[in-house]
Backbone bond lengths (Angstrom), bond angles and torsions (degrees), N, CA, C in turn:
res aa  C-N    CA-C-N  psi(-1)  N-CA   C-N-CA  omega(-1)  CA-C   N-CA-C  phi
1 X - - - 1.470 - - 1.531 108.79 -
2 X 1.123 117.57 126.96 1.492 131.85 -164.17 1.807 89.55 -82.94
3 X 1.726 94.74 166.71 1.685 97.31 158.55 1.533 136.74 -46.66
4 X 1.130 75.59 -58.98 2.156 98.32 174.89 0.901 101.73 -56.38
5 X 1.284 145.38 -54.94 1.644 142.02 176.46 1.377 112.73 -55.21
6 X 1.612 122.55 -47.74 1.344 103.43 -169.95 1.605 103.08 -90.25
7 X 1.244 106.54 -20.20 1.809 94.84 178.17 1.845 109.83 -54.85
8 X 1.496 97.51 -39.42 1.290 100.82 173.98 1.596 130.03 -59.17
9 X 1.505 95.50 -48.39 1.972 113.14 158.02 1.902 94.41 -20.20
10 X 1.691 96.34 -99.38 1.239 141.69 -177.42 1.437 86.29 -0.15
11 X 1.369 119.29 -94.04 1.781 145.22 173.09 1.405 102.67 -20.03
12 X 1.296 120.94 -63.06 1.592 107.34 174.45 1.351 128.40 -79.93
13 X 1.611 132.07 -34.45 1.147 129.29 169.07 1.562 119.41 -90.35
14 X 1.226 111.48 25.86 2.187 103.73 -156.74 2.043 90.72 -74.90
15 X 0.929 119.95 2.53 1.541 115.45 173.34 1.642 97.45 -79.51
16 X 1.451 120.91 -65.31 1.388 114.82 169.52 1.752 130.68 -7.28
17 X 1.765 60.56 -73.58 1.833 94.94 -163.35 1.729 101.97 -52.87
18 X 1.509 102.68 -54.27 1.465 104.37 -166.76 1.706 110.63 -71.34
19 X 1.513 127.54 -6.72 1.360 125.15 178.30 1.272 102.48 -78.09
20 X 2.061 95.91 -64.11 2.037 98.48 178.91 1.546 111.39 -34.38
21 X 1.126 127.21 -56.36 1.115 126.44 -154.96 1.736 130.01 -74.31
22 X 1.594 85.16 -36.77 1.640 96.91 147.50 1.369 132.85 -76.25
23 X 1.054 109.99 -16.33 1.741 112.46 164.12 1.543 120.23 -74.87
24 X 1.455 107.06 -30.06 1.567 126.51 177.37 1.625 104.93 -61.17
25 X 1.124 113.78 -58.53 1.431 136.39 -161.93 1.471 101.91 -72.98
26 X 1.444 112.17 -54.99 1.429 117.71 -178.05 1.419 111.56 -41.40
27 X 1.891 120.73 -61.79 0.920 134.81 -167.37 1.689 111.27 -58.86
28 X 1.218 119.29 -50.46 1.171 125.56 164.76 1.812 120.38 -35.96
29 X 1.150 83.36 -69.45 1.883 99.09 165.00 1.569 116.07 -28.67
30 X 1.341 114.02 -67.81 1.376 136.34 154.37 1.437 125.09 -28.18
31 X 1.215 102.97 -42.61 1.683 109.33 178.92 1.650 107.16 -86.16
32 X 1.326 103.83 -39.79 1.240 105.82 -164.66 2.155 103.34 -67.15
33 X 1.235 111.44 -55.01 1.241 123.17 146.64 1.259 147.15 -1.09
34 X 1.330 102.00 -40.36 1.633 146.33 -173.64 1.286 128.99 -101.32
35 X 1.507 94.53 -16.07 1.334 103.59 -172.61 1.986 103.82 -89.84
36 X 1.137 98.00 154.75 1.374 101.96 -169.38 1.175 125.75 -103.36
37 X 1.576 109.60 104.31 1.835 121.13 -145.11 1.452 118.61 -42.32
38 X 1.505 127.23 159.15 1.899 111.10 -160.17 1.690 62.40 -133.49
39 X 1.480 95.69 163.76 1.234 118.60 172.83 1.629 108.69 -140.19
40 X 1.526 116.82 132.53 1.567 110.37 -163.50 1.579 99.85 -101.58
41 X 1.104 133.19 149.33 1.649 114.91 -165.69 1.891 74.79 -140.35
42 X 1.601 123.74 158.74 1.502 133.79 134.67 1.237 96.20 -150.55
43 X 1.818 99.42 179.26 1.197 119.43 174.68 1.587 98.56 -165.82
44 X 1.297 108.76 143.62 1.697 112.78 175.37 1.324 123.01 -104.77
45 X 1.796 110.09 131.74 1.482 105.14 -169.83 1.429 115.16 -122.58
46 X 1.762 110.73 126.29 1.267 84.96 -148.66 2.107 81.33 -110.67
47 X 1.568 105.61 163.57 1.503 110.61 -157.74 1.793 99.12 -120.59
48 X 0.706 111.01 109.84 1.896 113.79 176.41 1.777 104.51 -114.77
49 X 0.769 100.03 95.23 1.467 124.99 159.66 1.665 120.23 -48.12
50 X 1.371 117.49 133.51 1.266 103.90 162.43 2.056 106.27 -168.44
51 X 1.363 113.05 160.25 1.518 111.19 -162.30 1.369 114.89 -118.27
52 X 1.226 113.55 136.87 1.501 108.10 168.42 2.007 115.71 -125.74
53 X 1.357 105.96 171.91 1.047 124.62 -158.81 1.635 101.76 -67.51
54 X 1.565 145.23 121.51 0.861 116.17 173.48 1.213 140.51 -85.41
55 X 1.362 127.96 9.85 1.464 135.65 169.01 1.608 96.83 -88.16
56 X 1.428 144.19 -47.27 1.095 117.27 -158.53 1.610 101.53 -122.25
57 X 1.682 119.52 23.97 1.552 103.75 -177.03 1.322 128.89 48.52
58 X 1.404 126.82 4.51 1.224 104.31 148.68 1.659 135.65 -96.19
59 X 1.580 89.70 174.86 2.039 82.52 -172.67 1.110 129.18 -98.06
60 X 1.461 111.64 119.81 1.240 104.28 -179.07 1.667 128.32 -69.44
61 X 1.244 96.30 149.45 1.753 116.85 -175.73 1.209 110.33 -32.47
62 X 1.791 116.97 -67.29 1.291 103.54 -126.10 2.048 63.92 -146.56
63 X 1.305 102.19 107.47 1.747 96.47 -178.03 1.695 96.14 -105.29
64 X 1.537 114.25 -172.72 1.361 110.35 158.90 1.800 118.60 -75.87
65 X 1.122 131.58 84.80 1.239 123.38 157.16 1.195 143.17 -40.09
66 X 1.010 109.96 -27.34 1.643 137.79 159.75 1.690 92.99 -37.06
67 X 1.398 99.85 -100.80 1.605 124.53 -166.06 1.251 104.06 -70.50
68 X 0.902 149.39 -48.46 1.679 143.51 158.26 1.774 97.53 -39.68
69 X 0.702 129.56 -62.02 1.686 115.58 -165.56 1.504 115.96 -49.00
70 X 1.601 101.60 -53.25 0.996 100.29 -167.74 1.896 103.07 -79.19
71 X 1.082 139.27 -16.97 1.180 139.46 173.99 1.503 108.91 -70.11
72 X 1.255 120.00 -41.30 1.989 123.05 163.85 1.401 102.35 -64.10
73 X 1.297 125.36 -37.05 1.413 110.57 -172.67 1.633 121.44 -81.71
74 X 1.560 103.77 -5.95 1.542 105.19 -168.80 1.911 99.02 -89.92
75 X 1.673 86.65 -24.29 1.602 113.95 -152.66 2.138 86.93 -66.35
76 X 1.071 102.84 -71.04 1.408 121.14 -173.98 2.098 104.95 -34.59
77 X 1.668 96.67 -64.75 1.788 107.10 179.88 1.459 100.80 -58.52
78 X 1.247 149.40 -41.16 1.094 133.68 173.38 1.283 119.77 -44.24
79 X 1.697 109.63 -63.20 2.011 102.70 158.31 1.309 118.49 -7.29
80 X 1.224 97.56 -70.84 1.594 110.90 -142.34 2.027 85.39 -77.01
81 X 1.236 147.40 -43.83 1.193 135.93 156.07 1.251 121.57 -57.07
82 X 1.480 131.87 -4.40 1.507 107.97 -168.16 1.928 93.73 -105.94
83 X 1.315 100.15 145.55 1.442 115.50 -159.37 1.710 99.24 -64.60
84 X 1.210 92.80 -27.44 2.202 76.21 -179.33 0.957 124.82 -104.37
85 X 1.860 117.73 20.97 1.100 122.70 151.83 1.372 108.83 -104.00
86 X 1.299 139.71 -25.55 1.539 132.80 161.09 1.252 105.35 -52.01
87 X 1.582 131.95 -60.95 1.187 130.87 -151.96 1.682 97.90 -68.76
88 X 1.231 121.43 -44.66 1.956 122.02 144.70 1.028 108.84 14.18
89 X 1.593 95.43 -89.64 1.172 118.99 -149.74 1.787 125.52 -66.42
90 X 1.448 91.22 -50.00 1.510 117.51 157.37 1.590 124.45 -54.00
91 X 0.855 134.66 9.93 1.323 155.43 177.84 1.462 118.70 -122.87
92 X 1.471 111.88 -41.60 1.323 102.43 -174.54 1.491 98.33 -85.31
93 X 1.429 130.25 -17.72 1.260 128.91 -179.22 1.230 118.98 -97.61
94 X 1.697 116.57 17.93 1.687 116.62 156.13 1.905 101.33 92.71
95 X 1.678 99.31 9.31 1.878 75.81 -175.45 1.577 112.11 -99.69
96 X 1.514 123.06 139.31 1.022 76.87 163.70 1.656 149.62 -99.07
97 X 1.526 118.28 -170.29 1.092 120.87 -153.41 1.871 88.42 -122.05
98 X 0.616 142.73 -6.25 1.856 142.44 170.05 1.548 106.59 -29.09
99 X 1.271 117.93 144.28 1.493 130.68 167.28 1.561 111.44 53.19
100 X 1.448 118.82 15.92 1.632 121.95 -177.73 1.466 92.45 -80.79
101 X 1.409 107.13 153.79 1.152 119.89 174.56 1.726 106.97 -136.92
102 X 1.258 131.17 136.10 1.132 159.77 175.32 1.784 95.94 0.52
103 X 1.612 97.38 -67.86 1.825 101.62 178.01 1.458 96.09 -54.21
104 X 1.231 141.27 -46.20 1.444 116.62 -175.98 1.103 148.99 -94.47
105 X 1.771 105.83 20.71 1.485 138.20 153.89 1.638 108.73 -69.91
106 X 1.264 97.53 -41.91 1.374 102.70 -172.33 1.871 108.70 -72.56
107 X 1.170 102.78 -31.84 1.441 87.90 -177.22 1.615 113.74 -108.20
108 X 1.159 123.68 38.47 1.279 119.50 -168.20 1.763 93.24 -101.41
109 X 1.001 123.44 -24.01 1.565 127.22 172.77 1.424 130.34 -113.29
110 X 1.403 113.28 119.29 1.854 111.02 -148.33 1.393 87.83 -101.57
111 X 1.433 112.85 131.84 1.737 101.85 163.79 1.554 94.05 -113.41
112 X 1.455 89.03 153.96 1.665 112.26 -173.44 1.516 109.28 -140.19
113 X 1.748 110.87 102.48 1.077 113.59 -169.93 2.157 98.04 -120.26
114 X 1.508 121.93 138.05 1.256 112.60 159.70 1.040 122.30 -70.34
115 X 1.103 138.99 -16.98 1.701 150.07 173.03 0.860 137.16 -118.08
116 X 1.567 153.08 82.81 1.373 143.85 -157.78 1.420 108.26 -33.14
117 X 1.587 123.35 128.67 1.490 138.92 153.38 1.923 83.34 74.28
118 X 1.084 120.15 20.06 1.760 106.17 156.74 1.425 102.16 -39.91
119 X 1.878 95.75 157.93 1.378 114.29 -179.19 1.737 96.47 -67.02
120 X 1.569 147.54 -24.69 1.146 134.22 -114.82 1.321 80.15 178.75
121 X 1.359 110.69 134.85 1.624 111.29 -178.87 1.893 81.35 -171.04
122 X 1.399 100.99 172.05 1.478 116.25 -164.48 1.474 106.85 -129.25
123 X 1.605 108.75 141.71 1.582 116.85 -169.32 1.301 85.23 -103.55
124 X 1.653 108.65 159.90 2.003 122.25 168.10 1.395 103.05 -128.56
125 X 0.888 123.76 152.99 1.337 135.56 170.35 1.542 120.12 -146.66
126 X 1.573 130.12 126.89 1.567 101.68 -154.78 1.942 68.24 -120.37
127 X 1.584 100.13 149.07 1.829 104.05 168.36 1.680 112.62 -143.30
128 X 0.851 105.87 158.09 1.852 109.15 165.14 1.152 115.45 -38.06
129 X 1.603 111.77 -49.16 1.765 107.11 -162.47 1.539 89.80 -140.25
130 X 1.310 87.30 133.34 1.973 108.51 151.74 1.663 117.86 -14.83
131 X 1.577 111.64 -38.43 1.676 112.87 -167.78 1.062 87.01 -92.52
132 X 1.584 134.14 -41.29 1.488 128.63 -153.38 1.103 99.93 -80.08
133 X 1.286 145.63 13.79 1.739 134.85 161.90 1.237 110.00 -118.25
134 X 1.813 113.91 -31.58 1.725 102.24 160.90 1.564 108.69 -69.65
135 X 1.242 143.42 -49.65 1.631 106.31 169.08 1.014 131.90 -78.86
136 X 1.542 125.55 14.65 1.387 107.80 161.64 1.606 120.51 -86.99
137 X 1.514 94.10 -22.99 1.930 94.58 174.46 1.598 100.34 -80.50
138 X 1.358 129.78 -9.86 1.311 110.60 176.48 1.635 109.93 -85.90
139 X 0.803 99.38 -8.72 1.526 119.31 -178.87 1.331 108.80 -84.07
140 X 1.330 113.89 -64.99 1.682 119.73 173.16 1.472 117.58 -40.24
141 X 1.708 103.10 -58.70 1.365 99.99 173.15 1.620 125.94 -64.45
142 X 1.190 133.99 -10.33 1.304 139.19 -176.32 1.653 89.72 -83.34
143 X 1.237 124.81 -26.45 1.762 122.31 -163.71 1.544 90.62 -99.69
144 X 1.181 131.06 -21.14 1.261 120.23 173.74 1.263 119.11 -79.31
145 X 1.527 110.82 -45.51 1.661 108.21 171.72 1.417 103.31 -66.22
146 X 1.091 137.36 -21.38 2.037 122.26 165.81 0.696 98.23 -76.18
147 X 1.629 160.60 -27.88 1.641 135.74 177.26 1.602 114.05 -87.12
148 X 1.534 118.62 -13.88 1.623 112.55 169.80 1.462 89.60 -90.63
149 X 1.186 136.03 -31.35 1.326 97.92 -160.61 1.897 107.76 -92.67
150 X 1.584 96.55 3.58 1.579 95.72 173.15 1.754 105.93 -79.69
151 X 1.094 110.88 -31.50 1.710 124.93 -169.39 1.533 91.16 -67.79
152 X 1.229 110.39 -67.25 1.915 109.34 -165.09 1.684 107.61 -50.74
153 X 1.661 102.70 -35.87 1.981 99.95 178.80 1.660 112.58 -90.82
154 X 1.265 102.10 31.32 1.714 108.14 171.80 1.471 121.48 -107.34
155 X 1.822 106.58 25.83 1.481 135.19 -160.67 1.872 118.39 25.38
156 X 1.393 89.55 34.32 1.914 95.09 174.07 1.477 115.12 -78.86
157 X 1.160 118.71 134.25 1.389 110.35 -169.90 1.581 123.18 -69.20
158 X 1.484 114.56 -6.06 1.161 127.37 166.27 1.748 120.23 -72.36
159 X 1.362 129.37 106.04 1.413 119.45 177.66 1.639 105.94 -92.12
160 X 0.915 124.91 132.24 2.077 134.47 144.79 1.491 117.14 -62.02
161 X 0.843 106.75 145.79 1.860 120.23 170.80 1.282 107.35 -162.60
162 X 1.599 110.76 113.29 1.261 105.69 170.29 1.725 116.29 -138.89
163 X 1.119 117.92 157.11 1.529 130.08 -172.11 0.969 97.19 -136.57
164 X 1.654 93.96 161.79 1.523 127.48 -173.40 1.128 137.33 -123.27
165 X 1.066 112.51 139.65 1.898 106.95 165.41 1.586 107.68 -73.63
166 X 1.799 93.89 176.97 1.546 114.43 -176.65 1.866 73.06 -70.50
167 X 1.873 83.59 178.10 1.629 102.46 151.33 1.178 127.57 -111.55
168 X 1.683 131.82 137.75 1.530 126.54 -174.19 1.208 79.02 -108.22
169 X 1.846 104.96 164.22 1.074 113.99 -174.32 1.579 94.52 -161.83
170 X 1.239 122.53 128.58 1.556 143.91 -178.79 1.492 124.01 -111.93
171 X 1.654 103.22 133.69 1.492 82.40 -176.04 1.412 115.52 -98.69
172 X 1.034 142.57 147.24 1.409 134.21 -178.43 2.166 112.33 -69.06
173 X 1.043 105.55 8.31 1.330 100.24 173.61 1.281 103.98 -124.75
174 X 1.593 135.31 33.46 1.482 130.11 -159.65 1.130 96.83 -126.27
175 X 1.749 140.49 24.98 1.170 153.56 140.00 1.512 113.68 -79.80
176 X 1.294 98.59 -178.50 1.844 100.27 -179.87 1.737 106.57 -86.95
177 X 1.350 122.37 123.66 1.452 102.91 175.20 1.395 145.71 -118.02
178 X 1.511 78.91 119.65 1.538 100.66 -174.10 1.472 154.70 -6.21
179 X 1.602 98.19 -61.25 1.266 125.95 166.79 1.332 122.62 -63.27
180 X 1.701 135.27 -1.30 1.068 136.47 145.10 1.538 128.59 -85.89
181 X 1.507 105.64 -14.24 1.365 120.90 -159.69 1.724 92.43 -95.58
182 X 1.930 113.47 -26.44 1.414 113.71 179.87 0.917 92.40 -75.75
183 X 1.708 131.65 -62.65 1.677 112.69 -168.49 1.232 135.16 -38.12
184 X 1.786 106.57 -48.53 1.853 104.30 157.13 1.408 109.05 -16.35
185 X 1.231 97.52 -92.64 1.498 125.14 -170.22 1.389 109.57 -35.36
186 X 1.185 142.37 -52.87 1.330 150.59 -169.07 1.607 103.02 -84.77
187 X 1.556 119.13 -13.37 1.275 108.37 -177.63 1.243 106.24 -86.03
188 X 1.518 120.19 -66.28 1.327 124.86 140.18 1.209 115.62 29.05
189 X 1.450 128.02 -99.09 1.132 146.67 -156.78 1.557 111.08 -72.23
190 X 1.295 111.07 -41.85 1.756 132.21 147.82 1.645 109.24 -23.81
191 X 1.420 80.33 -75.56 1.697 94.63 -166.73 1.820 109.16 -48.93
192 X 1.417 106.30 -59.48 1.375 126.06 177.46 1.534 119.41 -41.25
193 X 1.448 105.56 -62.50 1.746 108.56 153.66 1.235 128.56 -23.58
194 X 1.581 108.57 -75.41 1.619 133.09 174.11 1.871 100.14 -37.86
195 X 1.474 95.86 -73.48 1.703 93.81 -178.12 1.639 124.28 -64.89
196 X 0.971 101.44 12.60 1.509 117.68 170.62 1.818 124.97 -100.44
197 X 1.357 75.18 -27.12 1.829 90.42 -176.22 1.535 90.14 -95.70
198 X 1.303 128.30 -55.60 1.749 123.27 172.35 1.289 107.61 -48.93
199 X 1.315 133.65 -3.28 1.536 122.20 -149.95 2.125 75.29 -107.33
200 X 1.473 113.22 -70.37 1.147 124.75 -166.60 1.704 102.41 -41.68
201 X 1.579 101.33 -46.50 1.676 100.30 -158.12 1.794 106.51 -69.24
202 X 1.244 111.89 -24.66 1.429 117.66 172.57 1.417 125.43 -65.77
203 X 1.446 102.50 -35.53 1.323 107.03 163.78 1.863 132.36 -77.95
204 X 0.883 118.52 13.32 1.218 155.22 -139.98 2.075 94.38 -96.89
C-alpha cells in the first residue's frame, strides 16, 4: 500500500483505526499495570579469613590464605543457603515464611560471585517493596554475624570476619515501559490491517 492509498485508508476509516488501536494499547496498559511490582535488593560481603594456634588462641601471622579463604568463603555461602538460617532471617524481618519448602529456602538468596571462592562476592534478594529487602538484608546480616561468631567460639583454629556493604535496591518498573509502547505500535498496524480489509470488503 503506497502513501496516497493509505493517507486515503487513514481519512476514511481513522474511526476504525483509532478504536482498534486503543483497545490494543489499552489492554497492554492493563497488563502491564497488573503486574506485581519486583524489587531488586544486593549487598556485597566481603570474607577475610585468618588462624590461630589452638592451644593458646593466638593468631597466627602468616596462615595459608590460599585454603583458608576458600574454606571461609564456602563456610559463610552455605549460611546464606542453609534453610535455618534463611528461614532466620526471614522472620526476624516480618516476611512471611508459610508453605516454603526446603528447595525454597535454598533459593530465596542468589549469590553472585566473578570468581569461584572470591574474597567478595554479592547477595540478591528480589521483594514486593523497597523496605521488604532493606530489612531482610538487615536481618540476614544480623543472622550472619550469629553464625561467624558461633563458628569462631567453637575453638577451631580457623577465624571468619566478614563486612558489608550498604544495600542498593532497584525497582523493576523504574525503566521506561515497554510493553505499552509495543502495544501502540502493534495496535497500529492491527488496526490499519483490519481497516484495510473493511476498506476492500466494502467496496466489493
Amino acid at each position: 500500500m503506497d502513501r496516497f492509498s493509505l493517507s486515503h485508508l487513514i481519512a476514511r476509516r481513522w474511526p476504525i483505526i483509532l478504536v482498534l488501536t486503543l483497545v490494543v494499547f489499552g489492554a497492554t496498559l492493563g497488563l502491564e499495570r497488573r503486574k506485581d511490582p519486583q524489587y531488586f535488593g544486593s549487598f556485597t560481603v566481603t570474607v577475610e579469613p585468618s588462624r590461630r594456634y589452638p592451644e593458646t588462641q593466638q593468631l597466627i601471622l602468616q596462615p595459608n590464605q590460599g585454603e583458608d579463604l576458600k574454606t571461609a568463603v564456602a563456610t559463610t555461602q552455605s549460611w546464606i543457603a542453609d534453610p535455618f538460617y534463611v528461614r532466620k532471617a526471614l522472620e526476624k524481618a516480618n516476611v512471611s515464611v508459610a508453605d516454603m519448602s526446603l528447595a525454597d529456602y535454598a533459593n530465596i538468596f542468589q549469590v553472585i560471585s566473578d570468581v569461584p571462592f572470591s574474597r567478595s562476592y554479592q547477595v540478591q534478594y528480589v521483594g514486593a517493596t523497597q523496605t521488604e529487602v532493606e530489612n531482610v538484608f538487615t536481618a540476614l546480616r544480623s543472622v550472619l554475624d550469629e553464625a561467624q561468631a558461633s563458628f569462631d567460639s567453637a575453638k577451631s583454629d580457623l577465624l571468619i570476619e566478614t563486612s558489608y556493604t550498604d544495600t542498593t535496591v532497584t525497582s523493576h518498573g523504574s525503566g521506561v515501559p515497554l510493553a505499552p509502547i509495543a502495544g501502540l505500535v502493534i495496535g497500529l498496524l492491527f488496526a490499519t490491517m483490519v481497516a484495510a480489509a473493511f476498506d476492500r470488503a466494502a467496496r466489493k
